[in-house]
N, CA, C and O atoms as a GROMACS GRO file, in nm:
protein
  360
    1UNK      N    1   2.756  -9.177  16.774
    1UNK     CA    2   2.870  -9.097  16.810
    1UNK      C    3   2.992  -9.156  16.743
    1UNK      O    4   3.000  -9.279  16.739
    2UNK      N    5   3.070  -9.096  16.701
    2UNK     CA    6   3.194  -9.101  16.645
    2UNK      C    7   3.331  -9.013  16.684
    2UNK      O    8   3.334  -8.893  16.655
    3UNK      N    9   3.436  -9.072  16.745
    3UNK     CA   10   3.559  -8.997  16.746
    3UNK      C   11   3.665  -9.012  16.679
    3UNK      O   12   3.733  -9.112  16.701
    4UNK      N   13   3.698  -8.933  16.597
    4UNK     CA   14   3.882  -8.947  16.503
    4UNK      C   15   3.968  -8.896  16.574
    4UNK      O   16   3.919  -8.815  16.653
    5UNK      N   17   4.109  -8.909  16.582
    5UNK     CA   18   4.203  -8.841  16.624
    5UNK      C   19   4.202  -8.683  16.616
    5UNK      O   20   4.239  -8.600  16.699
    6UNK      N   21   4.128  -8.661  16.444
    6UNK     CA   22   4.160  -8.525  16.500
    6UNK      C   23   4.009  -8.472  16.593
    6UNK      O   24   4.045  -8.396  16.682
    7UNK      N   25   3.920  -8.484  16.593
    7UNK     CA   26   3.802  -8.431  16.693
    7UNK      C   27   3.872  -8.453  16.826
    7UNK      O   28   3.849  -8.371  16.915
    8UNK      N   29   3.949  -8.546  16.849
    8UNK     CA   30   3.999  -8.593  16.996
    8UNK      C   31   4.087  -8.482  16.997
    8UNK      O   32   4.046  -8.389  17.066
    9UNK      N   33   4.180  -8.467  16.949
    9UNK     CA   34   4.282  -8.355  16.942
    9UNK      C   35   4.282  -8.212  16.977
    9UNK      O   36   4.357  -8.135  17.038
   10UNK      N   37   4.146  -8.203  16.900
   10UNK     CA   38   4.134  -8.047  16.878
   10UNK      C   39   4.026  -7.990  16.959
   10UNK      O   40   4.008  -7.869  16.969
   11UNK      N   41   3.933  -8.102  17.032
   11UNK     CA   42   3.827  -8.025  17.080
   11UNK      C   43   3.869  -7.968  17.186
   11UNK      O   44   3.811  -7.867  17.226
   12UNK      N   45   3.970  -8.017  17.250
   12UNK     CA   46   4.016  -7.967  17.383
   12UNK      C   47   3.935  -7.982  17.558
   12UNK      O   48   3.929  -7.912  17.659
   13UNK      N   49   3.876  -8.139  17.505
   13UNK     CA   50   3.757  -8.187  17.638
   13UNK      C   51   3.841  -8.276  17.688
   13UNK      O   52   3.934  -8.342  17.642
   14UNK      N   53   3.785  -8.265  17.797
   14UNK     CA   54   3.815  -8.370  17.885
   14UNK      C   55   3.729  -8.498  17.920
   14UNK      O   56   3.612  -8.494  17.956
   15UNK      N   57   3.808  -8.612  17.903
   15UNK     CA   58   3.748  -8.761  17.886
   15UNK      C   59   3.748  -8.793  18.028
   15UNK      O   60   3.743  -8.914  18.050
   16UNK      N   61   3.753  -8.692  18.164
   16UNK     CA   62   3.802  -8.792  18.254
   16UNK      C   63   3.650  -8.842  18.352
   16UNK      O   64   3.655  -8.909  18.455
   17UNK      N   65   3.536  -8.795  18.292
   17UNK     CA   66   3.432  -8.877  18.274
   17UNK      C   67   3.331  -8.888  18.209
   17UNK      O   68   3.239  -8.806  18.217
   18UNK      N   69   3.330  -8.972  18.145
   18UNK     CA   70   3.285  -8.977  17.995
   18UNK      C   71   3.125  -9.091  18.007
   18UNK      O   72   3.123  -9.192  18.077
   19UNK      N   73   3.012  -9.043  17.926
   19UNK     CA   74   2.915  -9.113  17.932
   19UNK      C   75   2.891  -9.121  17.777
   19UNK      O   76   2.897  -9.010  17.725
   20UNK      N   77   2.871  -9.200  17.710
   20UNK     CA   78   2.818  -9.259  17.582
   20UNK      C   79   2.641  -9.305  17.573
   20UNK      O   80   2.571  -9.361  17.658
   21UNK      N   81   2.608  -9.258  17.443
   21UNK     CA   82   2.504  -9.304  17.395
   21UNK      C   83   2.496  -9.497  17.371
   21UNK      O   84   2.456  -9.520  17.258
   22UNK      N   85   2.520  -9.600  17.435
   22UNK     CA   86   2.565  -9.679  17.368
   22UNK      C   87   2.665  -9.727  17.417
   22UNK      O   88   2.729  -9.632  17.463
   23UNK      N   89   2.724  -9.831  17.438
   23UNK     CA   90   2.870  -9.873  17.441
   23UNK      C   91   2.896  -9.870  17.296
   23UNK      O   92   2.818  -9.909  17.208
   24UNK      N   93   3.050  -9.805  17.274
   24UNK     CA   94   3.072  -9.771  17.138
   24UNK      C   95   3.185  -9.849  17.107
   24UNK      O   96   3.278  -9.860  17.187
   25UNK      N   97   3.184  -9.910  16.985
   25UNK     CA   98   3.251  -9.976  16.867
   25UNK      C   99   3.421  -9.912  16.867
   25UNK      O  100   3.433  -9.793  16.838
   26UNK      N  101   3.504  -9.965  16.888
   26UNK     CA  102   3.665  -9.920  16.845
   26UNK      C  103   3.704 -10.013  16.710
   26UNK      O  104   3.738 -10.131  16.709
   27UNK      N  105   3.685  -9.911  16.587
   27UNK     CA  106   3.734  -9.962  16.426
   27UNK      C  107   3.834  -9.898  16.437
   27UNK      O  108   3.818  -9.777  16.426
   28UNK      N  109   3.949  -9.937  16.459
   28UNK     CA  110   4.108  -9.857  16.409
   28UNK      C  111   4.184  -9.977  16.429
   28UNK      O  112   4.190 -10.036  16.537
   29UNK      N  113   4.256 -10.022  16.294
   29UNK     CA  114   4.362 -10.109  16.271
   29UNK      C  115   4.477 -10.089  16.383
   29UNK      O  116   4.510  -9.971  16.392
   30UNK      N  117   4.558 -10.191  16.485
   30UNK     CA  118   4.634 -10.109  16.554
   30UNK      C  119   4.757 -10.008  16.480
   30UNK      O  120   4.804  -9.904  16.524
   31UNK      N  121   4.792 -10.086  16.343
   31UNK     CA  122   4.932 -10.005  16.287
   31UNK      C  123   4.838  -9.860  16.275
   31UNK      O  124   4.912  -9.768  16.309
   32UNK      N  125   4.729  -9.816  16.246
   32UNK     CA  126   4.720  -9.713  16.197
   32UNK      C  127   4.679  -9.630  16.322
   32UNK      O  128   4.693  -9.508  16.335
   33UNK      N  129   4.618  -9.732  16.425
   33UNK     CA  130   4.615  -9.633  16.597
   33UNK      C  131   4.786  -9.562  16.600
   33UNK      O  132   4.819  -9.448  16.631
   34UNK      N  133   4.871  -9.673  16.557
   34UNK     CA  134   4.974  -9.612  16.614
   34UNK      C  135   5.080  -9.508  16.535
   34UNK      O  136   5.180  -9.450  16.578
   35UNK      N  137   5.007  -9.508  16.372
   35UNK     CA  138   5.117  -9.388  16.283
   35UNK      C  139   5.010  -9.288  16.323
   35UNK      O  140   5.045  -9.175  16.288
   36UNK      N  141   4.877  -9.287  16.392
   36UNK     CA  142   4.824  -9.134  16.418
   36UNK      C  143   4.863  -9.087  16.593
   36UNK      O  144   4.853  -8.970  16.632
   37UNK      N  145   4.905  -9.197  16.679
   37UNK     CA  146   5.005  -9.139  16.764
   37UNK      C  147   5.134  -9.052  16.713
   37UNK      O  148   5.178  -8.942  16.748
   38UNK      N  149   5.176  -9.150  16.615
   38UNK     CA  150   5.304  -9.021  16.595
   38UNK      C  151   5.304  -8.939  16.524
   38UNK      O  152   5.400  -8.862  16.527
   39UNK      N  153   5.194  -8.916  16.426
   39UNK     CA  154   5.168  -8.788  16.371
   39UNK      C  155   5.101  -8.724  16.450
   39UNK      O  156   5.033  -8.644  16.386
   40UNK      N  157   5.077  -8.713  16.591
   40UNK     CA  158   5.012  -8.603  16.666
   40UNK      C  159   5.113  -8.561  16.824
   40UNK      O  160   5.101  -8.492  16.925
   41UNK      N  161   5.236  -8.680  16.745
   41UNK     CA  162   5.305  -8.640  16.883
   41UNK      C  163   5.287  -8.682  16.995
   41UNK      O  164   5.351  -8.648  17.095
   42UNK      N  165   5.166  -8.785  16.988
   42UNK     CA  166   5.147  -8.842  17.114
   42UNK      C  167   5.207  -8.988  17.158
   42UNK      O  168   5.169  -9.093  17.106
   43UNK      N  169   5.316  -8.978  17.273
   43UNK     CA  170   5.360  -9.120  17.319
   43UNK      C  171   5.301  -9.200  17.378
   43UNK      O  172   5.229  -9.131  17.451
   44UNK      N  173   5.275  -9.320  17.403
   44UNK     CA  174   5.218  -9.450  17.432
   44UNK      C  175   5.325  -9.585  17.455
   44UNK      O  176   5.399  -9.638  17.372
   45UNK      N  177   5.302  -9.621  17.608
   45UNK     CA  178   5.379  -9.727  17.628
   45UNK      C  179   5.311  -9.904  17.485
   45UNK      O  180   5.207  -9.916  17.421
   46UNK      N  181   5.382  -9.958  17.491
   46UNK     CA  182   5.325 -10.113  17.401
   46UNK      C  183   5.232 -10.164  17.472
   46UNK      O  184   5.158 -10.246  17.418
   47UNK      N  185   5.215 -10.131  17.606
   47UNK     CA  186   5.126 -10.163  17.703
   47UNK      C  187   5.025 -10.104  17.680
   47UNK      O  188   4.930 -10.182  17.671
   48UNK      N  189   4.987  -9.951  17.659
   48UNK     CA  190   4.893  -9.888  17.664
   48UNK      C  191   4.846  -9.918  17.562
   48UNK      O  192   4.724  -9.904  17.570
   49UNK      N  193   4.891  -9.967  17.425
   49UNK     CA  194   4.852  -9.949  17.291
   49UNK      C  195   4.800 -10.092  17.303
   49UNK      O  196   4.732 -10.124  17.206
   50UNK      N  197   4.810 -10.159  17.367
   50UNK     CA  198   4.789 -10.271  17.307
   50UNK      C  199   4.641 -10.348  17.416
   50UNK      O  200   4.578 -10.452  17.394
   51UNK      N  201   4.625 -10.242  17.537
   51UNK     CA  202   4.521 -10.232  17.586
   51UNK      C  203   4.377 -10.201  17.538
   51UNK      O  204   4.269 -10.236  17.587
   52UNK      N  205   4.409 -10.117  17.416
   52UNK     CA  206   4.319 -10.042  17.365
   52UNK      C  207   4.223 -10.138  17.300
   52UNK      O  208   4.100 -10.135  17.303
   53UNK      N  209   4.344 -10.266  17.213
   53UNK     CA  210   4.285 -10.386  17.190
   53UNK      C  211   4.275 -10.481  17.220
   53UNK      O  212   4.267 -10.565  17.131
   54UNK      N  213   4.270 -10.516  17.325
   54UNK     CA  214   4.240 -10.663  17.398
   54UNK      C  215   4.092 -10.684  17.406
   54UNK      O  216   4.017 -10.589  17.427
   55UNK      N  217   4.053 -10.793  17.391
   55UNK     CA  218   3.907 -10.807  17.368
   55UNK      C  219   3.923 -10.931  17.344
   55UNK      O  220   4.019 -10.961  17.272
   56UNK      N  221   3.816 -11.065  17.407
   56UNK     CA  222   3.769 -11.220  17.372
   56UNK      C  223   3.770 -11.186  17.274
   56UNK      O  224   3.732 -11.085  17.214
   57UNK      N  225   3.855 -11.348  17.236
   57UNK     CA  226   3.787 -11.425  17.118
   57UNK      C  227   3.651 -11.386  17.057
   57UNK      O  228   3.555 -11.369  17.132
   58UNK      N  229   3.640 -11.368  16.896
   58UNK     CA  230   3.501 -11.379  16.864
   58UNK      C  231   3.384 -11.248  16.928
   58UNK      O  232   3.262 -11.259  16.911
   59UNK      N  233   3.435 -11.155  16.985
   59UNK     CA  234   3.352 -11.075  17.045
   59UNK      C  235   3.413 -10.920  16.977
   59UNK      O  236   3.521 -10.904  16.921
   60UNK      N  237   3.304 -10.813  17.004
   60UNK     CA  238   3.336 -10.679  16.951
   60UNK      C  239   3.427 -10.673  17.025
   60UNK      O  240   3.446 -10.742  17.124
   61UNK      N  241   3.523 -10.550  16.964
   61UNK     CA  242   3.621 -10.452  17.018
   61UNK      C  243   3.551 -10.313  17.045
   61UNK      O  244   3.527 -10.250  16.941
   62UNK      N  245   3.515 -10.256  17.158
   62UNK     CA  246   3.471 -10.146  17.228
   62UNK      C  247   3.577 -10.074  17.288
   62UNK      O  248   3.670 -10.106  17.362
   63UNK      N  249   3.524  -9.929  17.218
   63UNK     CA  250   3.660  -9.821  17.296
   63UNK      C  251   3.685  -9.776  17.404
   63UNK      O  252   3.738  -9.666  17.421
   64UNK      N  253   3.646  -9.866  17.507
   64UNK     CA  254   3.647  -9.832  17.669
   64UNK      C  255   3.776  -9.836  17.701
   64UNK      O  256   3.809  -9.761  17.793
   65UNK      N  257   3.870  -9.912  17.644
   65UNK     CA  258   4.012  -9.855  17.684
   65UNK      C  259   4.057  -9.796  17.651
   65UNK      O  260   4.161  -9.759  17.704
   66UNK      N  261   3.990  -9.719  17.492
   66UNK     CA  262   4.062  -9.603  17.454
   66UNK      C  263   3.992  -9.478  17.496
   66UNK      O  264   4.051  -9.371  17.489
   67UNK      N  265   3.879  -9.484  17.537
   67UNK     CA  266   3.829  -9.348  17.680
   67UNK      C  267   3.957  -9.368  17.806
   67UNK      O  268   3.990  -9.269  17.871
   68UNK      N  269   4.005  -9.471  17.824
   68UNK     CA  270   4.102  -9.414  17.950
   68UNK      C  271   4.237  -9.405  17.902
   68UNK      O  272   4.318  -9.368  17.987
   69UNK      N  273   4.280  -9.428  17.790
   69UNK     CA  274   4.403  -9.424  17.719
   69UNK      C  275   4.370  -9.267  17.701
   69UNK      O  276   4.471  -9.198  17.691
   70UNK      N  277   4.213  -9.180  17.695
   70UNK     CA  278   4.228  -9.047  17.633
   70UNK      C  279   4.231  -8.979  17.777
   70UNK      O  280   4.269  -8.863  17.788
   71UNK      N  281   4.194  -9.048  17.877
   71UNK     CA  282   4.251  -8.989  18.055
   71UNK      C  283   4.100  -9.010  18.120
   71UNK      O  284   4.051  -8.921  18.189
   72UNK      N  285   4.034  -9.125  18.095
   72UNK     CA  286   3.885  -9.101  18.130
   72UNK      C  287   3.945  -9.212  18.283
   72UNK      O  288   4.039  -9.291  18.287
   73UNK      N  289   3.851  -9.176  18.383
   73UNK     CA  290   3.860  -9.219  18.510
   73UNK      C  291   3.744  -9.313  18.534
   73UNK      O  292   3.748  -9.417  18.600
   74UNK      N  293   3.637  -9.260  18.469
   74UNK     CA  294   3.540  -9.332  18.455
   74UNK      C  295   3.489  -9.324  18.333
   74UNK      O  296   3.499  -9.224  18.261
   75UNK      N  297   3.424  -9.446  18.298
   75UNK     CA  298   3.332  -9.451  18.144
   75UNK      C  299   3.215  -9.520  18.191
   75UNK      O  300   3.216  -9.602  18.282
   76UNK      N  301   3.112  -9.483  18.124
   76UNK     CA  302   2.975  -9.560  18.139
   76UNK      C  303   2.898  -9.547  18.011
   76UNK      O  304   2.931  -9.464  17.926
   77UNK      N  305   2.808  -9.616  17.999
   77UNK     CA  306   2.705  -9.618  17.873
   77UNK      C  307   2.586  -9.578  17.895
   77UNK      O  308   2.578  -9.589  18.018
   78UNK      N  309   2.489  -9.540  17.859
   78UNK     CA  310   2.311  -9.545  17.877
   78UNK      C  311   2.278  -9.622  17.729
   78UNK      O  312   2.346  -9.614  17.626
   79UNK      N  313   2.140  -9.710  17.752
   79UNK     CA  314   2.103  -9.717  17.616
   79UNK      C  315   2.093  -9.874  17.620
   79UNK      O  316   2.012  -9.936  17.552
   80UNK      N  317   2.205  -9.949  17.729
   80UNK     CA  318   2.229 -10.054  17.721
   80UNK      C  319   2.109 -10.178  17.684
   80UNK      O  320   2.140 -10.296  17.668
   81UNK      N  321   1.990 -10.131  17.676
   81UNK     CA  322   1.905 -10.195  17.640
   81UNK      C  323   1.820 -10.221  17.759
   81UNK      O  324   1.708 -10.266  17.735
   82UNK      N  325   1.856 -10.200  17.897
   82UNK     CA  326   1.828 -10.198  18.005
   82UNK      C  327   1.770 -10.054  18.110
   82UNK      O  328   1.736 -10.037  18.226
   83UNK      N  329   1.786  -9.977  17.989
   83UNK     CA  330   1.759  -9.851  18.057
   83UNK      C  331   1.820  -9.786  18.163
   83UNK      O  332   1.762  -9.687  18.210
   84UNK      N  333   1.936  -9.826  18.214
   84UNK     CA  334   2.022  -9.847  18.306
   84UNK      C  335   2.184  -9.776  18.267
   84UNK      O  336   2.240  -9.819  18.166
   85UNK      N  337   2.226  -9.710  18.320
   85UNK     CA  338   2.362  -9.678  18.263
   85UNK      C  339   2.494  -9.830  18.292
   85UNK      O  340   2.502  -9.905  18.389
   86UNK      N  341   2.554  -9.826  18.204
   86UNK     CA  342   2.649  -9.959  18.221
   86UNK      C  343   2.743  -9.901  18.224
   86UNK      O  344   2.750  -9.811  18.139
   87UNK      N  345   2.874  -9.920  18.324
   87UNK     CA  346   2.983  -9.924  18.378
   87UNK      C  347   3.071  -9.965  18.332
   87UNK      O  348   3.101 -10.080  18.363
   88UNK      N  349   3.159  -9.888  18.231
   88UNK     CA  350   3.285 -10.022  18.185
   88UNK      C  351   3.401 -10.107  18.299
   88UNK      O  352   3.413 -10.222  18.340
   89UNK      N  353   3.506  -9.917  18.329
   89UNK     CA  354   3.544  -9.984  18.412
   89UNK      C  355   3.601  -9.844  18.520
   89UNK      O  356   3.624  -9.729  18.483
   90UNK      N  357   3.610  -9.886  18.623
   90UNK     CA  358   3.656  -9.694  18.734
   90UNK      C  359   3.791  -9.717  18.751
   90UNK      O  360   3.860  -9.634  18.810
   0.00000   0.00000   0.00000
């Protein structure tokens, strides 16, 4: 699975509970998370933006904060290797 700004934009869904194939990968540089906020018009506190990337030392960056930065209430995964759906965060 893959999301760009514009699929996010335009599909017109709602993230506010969202299940993934996978816990999924967040690749977006923050300067460029934040010139496709303002080319879509969308505002974001420094707080929110900078949530998106917080992540340990040495470990992936996963887009579970950017499912609730897109209004998700809940996020979960299946796939986890456990057969089990995984919970980011409610």
């Amino acid at each position: 699975m893959g999301l760009d700004f514009n699929s996010v934009k335009y599909l017109g869904v709602s993230f506010e509970r969202t299940l993934t194939l996978g816990r999924q990968g967040f690749y977006c540089p923050p300067a460029k998370f934040k010139r496709a906020l303002k080319d879509f018009g969308m505002t974001a506190t420094p707080d929110e933006i900078n949530r998106c990337f917080r992540h340990a030392p040495m470990t992936a960056l996963y887009a579970d904060e950017f499912f609730h930065f897109l209004g998700a209430k809940e996020a979960a995964a299946v796939g986890g290797g456990n057969g089990y759906p995984s919970r980011f965060r409610s």
